[in-house]
VMD Tcl script that builds the backbone (N, CA, C; Angstrom):
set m [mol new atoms 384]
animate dup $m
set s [atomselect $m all]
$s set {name element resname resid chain x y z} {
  {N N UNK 1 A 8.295 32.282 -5.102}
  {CA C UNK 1 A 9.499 31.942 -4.359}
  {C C UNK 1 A 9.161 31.723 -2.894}
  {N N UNK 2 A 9.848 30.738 -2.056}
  {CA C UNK 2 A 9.543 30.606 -0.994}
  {C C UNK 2 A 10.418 31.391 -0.061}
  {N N UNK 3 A 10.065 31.608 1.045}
  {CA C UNK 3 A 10.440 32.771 1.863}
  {C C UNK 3 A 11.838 31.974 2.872}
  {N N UNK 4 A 12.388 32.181 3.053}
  {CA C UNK 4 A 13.522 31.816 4.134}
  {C C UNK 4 A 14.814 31.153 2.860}
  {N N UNK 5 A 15.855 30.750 4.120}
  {CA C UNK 5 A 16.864 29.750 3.585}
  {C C UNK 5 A 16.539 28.052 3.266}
  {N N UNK 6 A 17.287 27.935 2.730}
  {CA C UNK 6 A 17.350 26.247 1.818}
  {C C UNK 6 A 16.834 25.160 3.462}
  {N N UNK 7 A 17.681 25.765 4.477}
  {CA C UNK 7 A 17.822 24.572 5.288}
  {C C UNK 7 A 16.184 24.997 6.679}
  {N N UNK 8 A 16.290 26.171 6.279}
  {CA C UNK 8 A 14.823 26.213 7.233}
  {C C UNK 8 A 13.465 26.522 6.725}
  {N N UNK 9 A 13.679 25.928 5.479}
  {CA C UNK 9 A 12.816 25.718 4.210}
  {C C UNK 9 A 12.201 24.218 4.761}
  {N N UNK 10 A 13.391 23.240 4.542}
  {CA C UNK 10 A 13.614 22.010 4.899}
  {C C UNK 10 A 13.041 21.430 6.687}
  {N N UNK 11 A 13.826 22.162 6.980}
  {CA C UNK 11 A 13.228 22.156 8.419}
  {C C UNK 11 A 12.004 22.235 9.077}
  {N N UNK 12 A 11.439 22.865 7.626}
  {CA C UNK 12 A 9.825 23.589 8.466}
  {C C UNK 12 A 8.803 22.068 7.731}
  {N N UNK 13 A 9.718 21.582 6.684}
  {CA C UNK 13 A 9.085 20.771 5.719}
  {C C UNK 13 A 8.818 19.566 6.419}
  {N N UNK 14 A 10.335 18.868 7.570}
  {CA C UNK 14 A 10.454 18.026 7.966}
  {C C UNK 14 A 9.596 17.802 9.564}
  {N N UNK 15 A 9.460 19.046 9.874}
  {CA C UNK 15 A 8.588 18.819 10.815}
  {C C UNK 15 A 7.578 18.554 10.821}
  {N N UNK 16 A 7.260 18.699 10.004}
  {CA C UNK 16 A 5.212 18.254 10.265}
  {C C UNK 16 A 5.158 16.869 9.196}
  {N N UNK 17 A 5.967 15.964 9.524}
  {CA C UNK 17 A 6.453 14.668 8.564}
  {C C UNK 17 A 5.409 13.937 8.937}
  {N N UNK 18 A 4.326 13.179 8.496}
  {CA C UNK 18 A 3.592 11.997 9.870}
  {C C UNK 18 A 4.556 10.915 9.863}
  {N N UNK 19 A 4.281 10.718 11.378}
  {CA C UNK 19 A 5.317 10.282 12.073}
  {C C UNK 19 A 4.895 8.400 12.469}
  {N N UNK 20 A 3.522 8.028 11.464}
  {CA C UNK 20 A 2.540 6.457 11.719}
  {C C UNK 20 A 3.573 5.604 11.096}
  {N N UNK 21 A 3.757 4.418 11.483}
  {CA C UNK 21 A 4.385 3.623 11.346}
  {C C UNK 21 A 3.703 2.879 9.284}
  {N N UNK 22 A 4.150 3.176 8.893}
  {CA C UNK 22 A 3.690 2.440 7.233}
  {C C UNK 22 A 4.419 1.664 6.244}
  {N N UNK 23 A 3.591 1.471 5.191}
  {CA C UNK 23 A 4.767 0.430 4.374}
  {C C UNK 23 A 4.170 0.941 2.973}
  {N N UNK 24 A 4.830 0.907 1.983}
  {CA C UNK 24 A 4.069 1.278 0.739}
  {C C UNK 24 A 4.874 0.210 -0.162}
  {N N UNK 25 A 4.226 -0.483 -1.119}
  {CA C UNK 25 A 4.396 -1.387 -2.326}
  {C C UNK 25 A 4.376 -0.487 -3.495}
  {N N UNK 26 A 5.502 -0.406 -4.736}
  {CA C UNK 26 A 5.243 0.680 -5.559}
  {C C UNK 26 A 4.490 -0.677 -6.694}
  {N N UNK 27 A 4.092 -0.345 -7.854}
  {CA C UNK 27 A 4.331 -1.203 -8.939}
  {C C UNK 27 A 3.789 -2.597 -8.867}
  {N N UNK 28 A 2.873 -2.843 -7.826}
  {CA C UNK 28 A 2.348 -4.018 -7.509}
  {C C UNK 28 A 1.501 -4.391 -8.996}
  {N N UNK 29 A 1.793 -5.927 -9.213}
  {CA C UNK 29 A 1.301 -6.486 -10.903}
  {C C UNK 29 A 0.189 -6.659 -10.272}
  {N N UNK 30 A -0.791 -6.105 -9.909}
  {CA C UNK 30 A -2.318 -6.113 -9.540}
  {C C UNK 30 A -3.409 -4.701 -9.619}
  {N N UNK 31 A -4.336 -4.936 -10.233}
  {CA C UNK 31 A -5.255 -3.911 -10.864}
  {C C UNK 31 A -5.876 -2.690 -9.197}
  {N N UNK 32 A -5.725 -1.766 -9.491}
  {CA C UNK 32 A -6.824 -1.314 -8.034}
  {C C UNK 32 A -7.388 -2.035 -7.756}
  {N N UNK 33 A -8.879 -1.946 -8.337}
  {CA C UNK 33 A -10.163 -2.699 -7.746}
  {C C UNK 33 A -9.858 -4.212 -7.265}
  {N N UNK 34 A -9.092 -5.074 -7.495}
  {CA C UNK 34 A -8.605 -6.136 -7.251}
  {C C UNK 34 A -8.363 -5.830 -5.861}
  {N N UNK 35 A -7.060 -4.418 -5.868}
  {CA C UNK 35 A -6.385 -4.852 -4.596}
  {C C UNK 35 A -7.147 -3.802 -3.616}
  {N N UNK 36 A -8.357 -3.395 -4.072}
  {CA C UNK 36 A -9.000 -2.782 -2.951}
  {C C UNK 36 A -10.252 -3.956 -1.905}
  {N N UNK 37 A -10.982 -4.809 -2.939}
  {CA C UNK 37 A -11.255 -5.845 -2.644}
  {C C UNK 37 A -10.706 -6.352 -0.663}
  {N N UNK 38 A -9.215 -6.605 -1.125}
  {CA C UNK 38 A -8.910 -6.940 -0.168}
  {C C UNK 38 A -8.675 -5.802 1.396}
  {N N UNK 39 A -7.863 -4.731 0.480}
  {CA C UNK 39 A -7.405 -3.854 1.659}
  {C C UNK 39 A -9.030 -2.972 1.931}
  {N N UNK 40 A -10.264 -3.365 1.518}
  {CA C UNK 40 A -11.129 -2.791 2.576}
  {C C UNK 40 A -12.039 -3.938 3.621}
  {N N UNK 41 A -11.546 -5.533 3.548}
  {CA C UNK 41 A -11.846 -6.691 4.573}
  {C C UNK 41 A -10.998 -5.853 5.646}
  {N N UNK 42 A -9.764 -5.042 5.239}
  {CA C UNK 42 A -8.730 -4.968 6.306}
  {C C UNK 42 A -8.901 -3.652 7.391}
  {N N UNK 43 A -9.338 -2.740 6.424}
  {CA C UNK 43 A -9.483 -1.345 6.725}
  {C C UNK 43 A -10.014 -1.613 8.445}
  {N N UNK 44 A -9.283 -0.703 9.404}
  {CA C UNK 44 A -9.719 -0.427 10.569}
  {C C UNK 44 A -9.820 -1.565 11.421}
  {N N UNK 45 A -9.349 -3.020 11.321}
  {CA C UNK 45 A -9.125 -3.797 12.310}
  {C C UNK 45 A -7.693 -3.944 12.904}
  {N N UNK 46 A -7.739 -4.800 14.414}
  {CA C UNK 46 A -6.138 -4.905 14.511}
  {C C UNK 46 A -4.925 -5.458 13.787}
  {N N UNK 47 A -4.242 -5.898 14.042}
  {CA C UNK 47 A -3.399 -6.313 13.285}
  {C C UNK 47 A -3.210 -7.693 12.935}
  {N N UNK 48 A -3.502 -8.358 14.323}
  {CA C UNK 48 A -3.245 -9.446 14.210}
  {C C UNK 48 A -4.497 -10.223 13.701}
  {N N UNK 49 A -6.012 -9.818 13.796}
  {CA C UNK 49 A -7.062 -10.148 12.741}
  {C C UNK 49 A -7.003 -9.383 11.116}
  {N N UNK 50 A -6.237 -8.748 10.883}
  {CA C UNK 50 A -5.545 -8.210 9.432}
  {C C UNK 50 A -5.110 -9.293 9.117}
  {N N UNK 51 A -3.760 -9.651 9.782}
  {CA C UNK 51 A -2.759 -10.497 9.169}
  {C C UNK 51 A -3.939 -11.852 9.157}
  {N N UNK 52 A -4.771 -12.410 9.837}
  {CA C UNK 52 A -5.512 -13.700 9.588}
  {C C UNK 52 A -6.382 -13.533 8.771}
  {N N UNK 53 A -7.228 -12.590 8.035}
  {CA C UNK 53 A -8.108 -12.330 7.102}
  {C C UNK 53 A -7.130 -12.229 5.864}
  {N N UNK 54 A -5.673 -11.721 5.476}
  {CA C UNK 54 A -4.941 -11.727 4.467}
  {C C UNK 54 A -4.177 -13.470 3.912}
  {N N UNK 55 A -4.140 -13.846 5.409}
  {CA C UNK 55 A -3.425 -15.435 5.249}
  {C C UNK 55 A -4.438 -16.336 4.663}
  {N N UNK 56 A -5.787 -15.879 5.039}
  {CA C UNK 56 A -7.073 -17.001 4.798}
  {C C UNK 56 A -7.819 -16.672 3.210}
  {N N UNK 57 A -7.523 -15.157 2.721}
  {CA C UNK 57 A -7.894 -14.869 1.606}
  {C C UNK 57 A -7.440 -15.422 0.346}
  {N N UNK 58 A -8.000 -15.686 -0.492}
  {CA C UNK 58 A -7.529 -16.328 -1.805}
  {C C UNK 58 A -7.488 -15.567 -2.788}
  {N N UNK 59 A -7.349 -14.410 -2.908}
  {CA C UNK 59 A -7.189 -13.763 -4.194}
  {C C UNK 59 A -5.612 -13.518 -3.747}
  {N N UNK 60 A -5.452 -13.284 -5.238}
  {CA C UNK 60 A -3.812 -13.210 -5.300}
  {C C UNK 60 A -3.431 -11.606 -4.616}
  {N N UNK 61 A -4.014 -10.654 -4.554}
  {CA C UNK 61 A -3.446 -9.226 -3.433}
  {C C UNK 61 A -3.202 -9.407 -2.662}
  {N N UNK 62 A -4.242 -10.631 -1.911}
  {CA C UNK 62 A -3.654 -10.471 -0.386}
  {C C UNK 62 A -2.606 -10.984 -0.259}
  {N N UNK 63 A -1.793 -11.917 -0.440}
  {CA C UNK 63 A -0.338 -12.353 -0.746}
  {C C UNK 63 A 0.585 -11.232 -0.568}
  {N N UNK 64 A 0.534 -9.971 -1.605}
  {CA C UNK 64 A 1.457 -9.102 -1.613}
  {C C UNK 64 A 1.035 -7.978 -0.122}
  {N N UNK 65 A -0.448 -8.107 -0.185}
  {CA C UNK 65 A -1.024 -7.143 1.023}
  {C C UNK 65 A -0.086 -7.787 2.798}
  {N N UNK 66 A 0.009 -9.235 2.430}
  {CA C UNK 66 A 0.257 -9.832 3.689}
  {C C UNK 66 A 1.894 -9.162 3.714}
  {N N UNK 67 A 2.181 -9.377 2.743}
  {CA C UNK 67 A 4.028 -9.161 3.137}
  {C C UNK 67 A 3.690 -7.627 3.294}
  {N N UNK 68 A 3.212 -6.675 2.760}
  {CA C UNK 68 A 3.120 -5.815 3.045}
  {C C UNK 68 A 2.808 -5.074 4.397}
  {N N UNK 69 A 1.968 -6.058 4.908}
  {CA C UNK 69 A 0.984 -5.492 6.351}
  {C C UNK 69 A 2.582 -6.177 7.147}
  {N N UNK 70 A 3.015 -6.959 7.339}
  {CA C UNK 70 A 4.392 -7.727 7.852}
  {C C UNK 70 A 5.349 -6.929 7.891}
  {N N UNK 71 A 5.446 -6.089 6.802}
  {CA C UNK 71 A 6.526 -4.551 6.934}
  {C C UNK 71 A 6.158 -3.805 7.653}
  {N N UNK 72 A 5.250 -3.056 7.585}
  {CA C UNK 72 A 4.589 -2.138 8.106}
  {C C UNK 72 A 4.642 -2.263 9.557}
  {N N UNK 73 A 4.129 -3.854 10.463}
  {CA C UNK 73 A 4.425 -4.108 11.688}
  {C C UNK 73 A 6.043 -3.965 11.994}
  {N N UNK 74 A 6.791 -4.511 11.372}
  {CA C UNK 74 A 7.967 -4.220 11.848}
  {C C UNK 74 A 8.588 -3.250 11.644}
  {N N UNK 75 A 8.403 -2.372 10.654}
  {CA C UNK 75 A 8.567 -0.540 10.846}
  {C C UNK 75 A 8.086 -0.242 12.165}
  {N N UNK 76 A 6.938 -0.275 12.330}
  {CA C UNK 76 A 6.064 -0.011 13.938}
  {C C UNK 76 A 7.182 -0.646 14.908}
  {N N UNK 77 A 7.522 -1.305 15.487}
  {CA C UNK 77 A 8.096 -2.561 16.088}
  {C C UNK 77 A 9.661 -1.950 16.214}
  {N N UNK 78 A 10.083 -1.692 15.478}
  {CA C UNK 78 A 11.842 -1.248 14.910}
  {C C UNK 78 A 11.910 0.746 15.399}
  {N N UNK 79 A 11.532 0.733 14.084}
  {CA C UNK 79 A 11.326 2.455 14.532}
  {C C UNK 79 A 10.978 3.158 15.034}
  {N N UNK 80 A 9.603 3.009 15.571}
  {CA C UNK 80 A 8.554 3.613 16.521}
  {C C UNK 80 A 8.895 3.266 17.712}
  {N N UNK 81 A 9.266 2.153 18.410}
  {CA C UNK 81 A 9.147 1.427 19.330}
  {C C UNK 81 A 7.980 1.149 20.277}
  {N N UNK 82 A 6.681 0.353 19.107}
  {CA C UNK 82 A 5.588 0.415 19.431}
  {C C UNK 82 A 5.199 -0.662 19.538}
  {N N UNK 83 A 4.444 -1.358 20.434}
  {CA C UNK 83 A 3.791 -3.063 20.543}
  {C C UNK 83 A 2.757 -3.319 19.573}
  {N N UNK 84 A 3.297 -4.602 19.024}
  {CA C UNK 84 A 2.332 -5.169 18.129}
  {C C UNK 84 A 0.969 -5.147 18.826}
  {N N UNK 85 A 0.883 -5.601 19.661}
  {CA C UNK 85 A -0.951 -5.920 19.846}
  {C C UNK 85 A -1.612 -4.846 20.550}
  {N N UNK 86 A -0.770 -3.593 20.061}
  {CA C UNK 86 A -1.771 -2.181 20.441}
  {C C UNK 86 A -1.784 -1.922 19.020}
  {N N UNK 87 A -1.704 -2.065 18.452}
  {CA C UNK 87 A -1.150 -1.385 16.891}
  {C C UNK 87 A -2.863 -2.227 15.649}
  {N N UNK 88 A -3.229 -1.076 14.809}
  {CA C UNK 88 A -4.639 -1.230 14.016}
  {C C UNK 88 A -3.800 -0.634 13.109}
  {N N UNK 89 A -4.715 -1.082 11.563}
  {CA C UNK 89 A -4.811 -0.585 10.237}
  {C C UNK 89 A -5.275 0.439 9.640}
  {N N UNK 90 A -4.753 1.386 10.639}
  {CA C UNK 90 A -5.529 3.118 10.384}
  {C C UNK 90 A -6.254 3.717 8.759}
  {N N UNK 91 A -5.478 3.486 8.082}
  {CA C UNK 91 A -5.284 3.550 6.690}
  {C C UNK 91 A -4.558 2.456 5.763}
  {N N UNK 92 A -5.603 2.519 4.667}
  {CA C UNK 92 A -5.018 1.704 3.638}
  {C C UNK 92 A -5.395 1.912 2.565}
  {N N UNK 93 A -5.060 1.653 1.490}
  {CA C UNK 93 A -5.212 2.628 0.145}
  {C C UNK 93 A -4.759 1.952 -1.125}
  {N N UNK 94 A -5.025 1.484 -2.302}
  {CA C UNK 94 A -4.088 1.303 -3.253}
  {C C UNK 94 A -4.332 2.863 -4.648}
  {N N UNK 95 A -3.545 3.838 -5.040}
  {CA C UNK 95 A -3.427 4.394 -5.807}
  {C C UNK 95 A -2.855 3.834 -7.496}
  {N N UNK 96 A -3.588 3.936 -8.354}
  {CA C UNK 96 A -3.406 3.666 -9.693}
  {C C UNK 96 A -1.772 3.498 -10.082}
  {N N UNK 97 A -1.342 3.227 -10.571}
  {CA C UNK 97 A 0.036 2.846 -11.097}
  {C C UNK 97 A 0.232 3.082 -12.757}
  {N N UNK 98 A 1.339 2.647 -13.433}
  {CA C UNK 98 A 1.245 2.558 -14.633}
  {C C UNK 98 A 0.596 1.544 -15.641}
  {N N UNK 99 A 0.216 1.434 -16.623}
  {CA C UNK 99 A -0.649 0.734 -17.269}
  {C C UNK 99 A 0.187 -0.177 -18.258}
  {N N UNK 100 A 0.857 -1.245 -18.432}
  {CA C UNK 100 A 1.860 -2.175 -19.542}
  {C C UNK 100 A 0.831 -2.224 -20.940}
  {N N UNK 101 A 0.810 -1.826 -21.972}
  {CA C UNK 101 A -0.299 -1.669 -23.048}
  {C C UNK 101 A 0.673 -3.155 -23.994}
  {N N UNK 102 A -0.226 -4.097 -23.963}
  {CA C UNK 102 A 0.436 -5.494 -25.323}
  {C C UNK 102 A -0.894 -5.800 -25.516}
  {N N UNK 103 A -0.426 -6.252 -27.281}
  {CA C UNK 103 A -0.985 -6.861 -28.127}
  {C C UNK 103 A -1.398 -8.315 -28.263}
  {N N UNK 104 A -2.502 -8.208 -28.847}
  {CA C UNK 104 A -3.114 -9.405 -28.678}
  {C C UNK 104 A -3.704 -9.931 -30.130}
  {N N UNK 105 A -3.213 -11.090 -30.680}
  {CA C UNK 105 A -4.015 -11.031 -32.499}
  {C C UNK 105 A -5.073 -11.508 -32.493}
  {N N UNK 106 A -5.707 -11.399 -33.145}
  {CA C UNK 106 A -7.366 -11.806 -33.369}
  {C C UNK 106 A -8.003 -12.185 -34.525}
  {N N UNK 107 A -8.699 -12.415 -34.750}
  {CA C UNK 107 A -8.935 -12.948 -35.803}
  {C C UNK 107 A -9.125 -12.133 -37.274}
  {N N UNK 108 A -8.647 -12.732 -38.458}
  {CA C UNK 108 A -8.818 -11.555 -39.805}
  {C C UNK 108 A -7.903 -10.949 -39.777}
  {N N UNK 109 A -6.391 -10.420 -38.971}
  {CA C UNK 109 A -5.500 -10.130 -38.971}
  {C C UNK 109 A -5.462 -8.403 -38.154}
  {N N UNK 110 A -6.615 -8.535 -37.513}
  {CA C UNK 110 A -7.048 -7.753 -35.849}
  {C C UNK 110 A -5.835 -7.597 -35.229}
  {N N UNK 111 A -5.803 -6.255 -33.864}
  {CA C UNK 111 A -5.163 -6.656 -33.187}
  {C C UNK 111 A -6.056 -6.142 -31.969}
  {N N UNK 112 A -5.930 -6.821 -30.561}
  {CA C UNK 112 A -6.714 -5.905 -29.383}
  {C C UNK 112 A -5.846 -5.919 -28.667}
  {N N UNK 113 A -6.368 -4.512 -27.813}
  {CA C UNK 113 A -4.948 -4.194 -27.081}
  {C C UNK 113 A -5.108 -4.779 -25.385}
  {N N UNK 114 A -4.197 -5.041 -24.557}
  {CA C UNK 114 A -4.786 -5.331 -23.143}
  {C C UNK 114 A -4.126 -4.768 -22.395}
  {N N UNK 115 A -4.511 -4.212 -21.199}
  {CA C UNK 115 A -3.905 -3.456 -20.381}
  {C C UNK 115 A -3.537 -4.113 -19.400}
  {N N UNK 116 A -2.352 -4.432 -18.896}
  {CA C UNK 116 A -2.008 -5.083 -17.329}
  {C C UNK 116 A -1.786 -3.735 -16.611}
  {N N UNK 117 A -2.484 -3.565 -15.797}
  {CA C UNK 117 A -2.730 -2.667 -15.237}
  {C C UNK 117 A -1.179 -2.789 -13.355}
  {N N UNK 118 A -1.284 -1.647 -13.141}
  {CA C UNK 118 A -0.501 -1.802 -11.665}
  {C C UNK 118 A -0.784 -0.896 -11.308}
  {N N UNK 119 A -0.489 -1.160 -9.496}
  {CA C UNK 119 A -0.703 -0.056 -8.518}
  {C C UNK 119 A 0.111 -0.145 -7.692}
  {N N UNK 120 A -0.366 1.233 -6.469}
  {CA C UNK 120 A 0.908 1.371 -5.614}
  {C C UNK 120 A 0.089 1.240 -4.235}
  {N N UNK 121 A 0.301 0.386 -3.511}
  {CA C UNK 121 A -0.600 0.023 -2.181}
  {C C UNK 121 A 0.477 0.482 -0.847}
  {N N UNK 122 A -0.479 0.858 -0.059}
  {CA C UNK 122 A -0.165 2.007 0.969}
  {C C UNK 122 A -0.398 1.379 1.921}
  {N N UNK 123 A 0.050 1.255 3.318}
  {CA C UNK 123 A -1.022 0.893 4.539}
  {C C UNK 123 A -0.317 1.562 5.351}
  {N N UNK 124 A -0.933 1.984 6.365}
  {CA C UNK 124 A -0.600 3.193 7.483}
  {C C UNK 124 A -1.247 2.165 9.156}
  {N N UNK 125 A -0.374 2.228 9.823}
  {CA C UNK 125 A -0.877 1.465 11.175}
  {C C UNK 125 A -1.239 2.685 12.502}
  {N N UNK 126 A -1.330 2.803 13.646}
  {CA C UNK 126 A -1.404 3.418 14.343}
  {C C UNK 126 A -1.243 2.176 15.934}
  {N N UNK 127 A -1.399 3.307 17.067}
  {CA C UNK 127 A -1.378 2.702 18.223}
  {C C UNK 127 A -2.827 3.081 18.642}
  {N N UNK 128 A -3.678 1.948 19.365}
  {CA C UNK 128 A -4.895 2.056 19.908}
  {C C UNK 128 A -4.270 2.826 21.656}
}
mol reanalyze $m
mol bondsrecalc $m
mol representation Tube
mol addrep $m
């Protein structure tokens, strides 16, 4: 059991919240390793060479990475009240998701199974 009341339970919870400007994608139709590919070109540069390495990339993550990194600045921008061109890609991350399991027929009256795999991509900004 935890020690105190409901609301300074809460209180003690909400304080130590991090407070970095971020964006998270749940359910993205893209495998990890796919979408790590991209979010480690990104890892630890500014923002505005992020956003040009995601626009110039051709795999299909960076697409969702770009709208993603685009939130994330304007969380920063809105909430924080922090300038874009002090602002880097502190963190970025994609964590495993759920797995869609369908069938596939094959030959002789086979079946193989395929996994469309998804994840949940994270990015965390900071101020330089």
């Amino acid at each position: 059991m935890a020690k105190g009341h409901r609301s300074q339970i809460k209180r003690e919870r909400n304080a130590n919240k991090d407070t970095r400007p971020s964006a998270k994608l749940s359910y993205a139709r893209v495998s990890v390793q796919k979408a790590c590919f991209v979010l480690d070109a990104i890892r630890g540069k500014d923002v505005a060479t992020a956003l040009a390495i995601v626009t110039y990339n051709p795999r299909y993550a960076s697409t969702l990475i770009e709208k993603l990194l685009k939130s994330a600045i304007a969380n920063a921008e809105n909430n924080n009240n922090m300038k874009a061109e002090n602002l880097f890609v502190e963190e970025c991350f994609a964590n495993k998701g759920p797995t869609m399991k369908r069938v596939k027929p094959r030959a002789q009256g086979r079946a193989y199974r395929i996994e469309k795999r998804m994840s949940h991509i994270t990015i965390v900004l900071n101020e330089r």
